[in-house]
C-alpha positions, 0 to 999 in steps of 0.5 A: 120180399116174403109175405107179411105172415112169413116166420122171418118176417113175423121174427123180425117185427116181433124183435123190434117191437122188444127193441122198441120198448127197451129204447124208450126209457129215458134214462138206460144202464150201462147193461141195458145199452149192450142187451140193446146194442146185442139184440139189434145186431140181431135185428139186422143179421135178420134185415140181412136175410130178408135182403137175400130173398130173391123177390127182394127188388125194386121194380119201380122209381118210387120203391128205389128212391125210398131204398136211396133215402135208406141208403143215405139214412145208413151212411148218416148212421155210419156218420154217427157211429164214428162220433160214438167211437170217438167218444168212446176212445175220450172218455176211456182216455179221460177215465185213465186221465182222472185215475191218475189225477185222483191218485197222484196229482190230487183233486184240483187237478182231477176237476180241471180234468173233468171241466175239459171232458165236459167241453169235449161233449159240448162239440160232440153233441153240435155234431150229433144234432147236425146228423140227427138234423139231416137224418130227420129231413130223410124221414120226412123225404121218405114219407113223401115218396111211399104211397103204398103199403105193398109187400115190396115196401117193406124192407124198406120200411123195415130198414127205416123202423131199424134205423129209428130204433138205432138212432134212439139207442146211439142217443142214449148212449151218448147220454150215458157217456156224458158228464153232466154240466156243473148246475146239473141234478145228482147223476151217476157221476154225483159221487165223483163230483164230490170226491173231487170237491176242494173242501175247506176243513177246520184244523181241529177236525182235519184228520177226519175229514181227509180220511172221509175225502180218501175214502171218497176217493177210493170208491170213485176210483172204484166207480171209474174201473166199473164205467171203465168196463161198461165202455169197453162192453160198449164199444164192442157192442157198437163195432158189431153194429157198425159191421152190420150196417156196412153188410146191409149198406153193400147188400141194398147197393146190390139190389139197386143195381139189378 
């Protein structure tokens, strides 16, 4: 492992401490996630060459369970971005769906449509939790085994940092894909929520009203091409990451084995 004051090193924690604040907001953009996802492709090509150095090894029972906890931590990840993808692929699905529905079939049937991707992140969100869950048990399994703070610690350390910052990052993703629940606050959805209302109309102001419900209808169709292009620069982002992580998994294998 190179030195606490080698320039690859200094460059990797001064990526995350940027990835760090960038995560740590509550509630990210569309444009935000992809920087994010963009920059910790960065942070883990970095990883990459930190993995490469010849002084990278584990010479101890200690240093190699924490380097199996990461290991086990990378294929929980990879669990993750699987979930990720899948949603991607609904909600792209979804969005096509409820295009169609507002221009053909009326908002009734574009409703029902959002009620079904509503139970879709129901059973997303069980299997996030459980990974969470279990990569939360890893966290506290790593802290049990590092009792040092030596060089030779801190790629694993680093790998760990990473994957905090990873799952921080997934979350808000998943956050960003969600539809919120019918009692839930104003949201960026709030204006496709309303277009697809049913509204009960006077028969002296009808003509008014359906013109004010179309123009509602356009801009959310609008709205749903925007969301549309946000997820495909998504997903794009998320299979970089998912390459990255297969790459540092193998990487770390061929360490262990030395």
């Amino acid at each position: 492992m190179p030195s606490r004051d080698h320039p690859l090193k200094l460059r990797v924690e001064e990526e995350m401490q940027k990835l760090k604040s960038s995560v740590a907001q509550s509630c990210l953009s569309a444009q935000i996630i992809c920087e994010g996802l963009r920059a910790l492709g960065g942070l883990y090509e970095c990883i990459e060459e930190l993995l490469h150095f010849p002084t990278s090894t584990y010479s101890n029972i200690q240093e190699k369970e924490s380097a199996e906890v990461e290991l086990d931590g990378s294929v929980r990840l990879l669990d993750l971005l699987g979930i990720m993808r899948d949603c991607m692929m609904t909600t792209k699905e979804q969005i096509i769906t409820l295009e169609i529905a507002l221009r053909r079939q009326g908002v009734t049937v574009a409703e029902s449509k959002m009620y079904t991707h509503i139970r879709f992140d129901k059973k997303a969100e069980k299997g996030i939790k459980s990974i969470f869950k279990l990569l939360k048990q890893m966290d506290d399994k790593y802290v049990s085994c590092c009792t040092n703070d030596k060089d030779s610690w801190m790629v694993t350390k680093i790998l760990r940092e990473a994957r905090a910052i990873t799952i921080s990052l997934l979350h808000s993703i998943f956050n960003f894909l969600s539809m919120p629940r019918p009692q839930g606050k104003a949201s960026r959805w709030s204006l496709i929520s309303k277009a697809l209302q049913k509204r009960k109309v006077a028969c002296e102001g009808e003509q008014e009203e359906i013109e004010d419900t179309d123009g509602k209808i356009q801009r959310a169709q609008n709205q749903l091409r925007t969301l549309q292009n946000s997820i495909e620069d998504i997903e794009t982002g998320l299979e970089c990451l998912f390459r990255r992580l297969i790459k540092n998994r193998v990487s770390l294998l061929n360490i262990l084995s030395l």
